[in-house]
Steps between C-alpha positions, in 0.01 A plus 500: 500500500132532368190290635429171361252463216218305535208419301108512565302318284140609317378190301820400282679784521798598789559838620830593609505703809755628766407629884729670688471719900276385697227796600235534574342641223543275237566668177504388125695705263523446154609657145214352282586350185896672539658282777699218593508395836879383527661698219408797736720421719736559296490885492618660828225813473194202468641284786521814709156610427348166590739381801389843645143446478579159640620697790141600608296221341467129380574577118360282300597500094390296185544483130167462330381214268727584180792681637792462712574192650154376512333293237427623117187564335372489177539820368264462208219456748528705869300459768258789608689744671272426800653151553871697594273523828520141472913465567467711791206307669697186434819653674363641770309186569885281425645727798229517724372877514156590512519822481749689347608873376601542136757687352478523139667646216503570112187255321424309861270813623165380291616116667506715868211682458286183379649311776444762775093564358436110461666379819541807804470214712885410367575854460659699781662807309535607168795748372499533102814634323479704205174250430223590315145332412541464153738667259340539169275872485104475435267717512424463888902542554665775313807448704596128359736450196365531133500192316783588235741616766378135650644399193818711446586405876504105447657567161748658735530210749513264248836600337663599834391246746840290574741759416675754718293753314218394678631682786411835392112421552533290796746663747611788319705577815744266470584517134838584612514245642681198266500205729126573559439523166656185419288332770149667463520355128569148636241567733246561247584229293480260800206617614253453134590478159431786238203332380393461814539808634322667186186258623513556879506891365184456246358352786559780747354739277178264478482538892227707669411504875355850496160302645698362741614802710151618704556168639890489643436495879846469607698798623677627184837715399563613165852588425521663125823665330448845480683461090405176457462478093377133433258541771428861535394664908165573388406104510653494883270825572169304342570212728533674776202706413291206432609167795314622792744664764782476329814727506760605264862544576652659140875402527786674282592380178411274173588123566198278471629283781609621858847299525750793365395849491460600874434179596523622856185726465244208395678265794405753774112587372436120460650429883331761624164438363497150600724482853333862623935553537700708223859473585743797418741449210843355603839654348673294238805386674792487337882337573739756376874562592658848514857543512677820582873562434661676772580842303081503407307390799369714749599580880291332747314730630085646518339410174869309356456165291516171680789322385452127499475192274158488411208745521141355500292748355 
């Protein structure tokens, strides 16, 4: 069973949202303009992920304005970027925290970073996963995306978003995968429509809190994909370079978000940085049964099988 949604309100509009552990810290995690806070659920690797950092923390989740479960906007006129800032004040204040650490992924960094600058009163840690400041190149940042491949890549996302196909840019490590494929492209069609998508994208790409980073006070952890494509290390390394004291951790891999490819990895850099603990990796366990015929197995003996009903491994 997954936490009960509940909504915070900021003028008219409700904000779903979902808390689960108890901590402290309290820490908000969310997905940006890709998430959903109960189709999640849904998918064992996400519920995992999250009910883990529940383990060590007060989680805290929401779906911003215009995605998810929370309420629409008009997608022929967006708010500033800076108001996303505005759904996690509102939550935070629905739930009582005043101070909090964030965990964000995919297009929430430039939200995170205006948050944590604006507000370090609020702010207790910071970890930004394969984030950047902006995306599109200029001439002060060589390292951002030109604006035909811009183009080419919501051209891209436009004709894939809802299918299985979309899996292949996503979480390319589970392509094999055909029940997740069937459910990632429900997931993205729950979560915003194609149009909407296309205009939370635009909007991304409008998005630039270079300013903001001299000013992050909070204690900060970058985690970057080493092979990340969409979002490429280099943007991870300028953050780190550039948010006073900050630290990058480069994990293995290409997925945007931290929930499938050695998920493991992120889970024990983001405990450790904000408990001071970093526990060691458990074994998968595993019911199996072995049965032996009495020609085949082994003597008992030094170094002979166990013979029994089930083996726990």
């Amino acid at each position: 069973m997954h936490p009960e949604t509940k909504y915070a309100r900021l003028g008219r509009d409700r904000i779903a949202y979902q808390v689960l552990g108890e901590g402290p810290p309290d820490l908000v995690m969310t997905t940006g303009s890709f998430g959903h806070v109960d189709m999640a659920w849904e998918d064992p690797g996400i519920a995992l992920f999250l009910r883990t950092l529940a383990s060590f923390s007060r989680l805290i989740m929401f779906d911003r304005r215009g995605t998810g479960a929370s309420d629409p906007l008009s997608i022929d006129s967006l708010p500033p970027w800076e108001s996303y800032a505005q759904d996690l004040a509102a939550v935070l204040d629905e739930v009582g925290s005043r101070q909090a650490a964030l965990l964000v992924q995919v297009d929430a960094g430039p939200m995170a970073m205006f948050f944590a600058g604006t507000q370090p009163e609020r702010t207790g840690a910071l970890i930004l996963a394969n984030a950047t400041a902006r995306y599109l190149a200029a001439d002060d940042y060589p390292i951002g995306v030109p604006a035909e491949v811009a183009e080419a890549v919501l051209a891209q996302i436009d004709q894939l978003w809802g299918t299985e196909a979309m899996v292949t840019l996503q979480a390319p490590s589970r392509a094999d995968d055909a029940r997740f494929r069937r459910w990632l492209a429900r997931f993205q069609r729950t979560t915003a429509s194609p149009r909407a998508v296309q205009a939370f994208l635009r909007a991304s790409f409008e998005m630039d809190a270079s300013s903001i980073l001299p000013l992050i006070q909070a204690p900060t952890l970058v985690l970057h994909r080493r092979d990340c494509q969409l979002v490429p290390v280099a943007h991870g390394r300028d953050l780190a370079e550039r948010i006073p004291g900050a630290r990058l951790v480069e994990l293995p891999g290409t997925e945007l978000t931290l929930f499938w490819e050695t998920p493991e990895l992120a889970l024990d850099h983001v405990e450790q940085f904000l408990t001071g603990v970093r526990r060691a990796a458990q074994p998968t366990r595993v019911l199996a049964t072995v049965l032996f015929t009495t020609s085949s197995a082994p003597r008992s003996g030094p170094g002979s099988w166990a013979i029994g009903a089930g083996v726990s491994c």
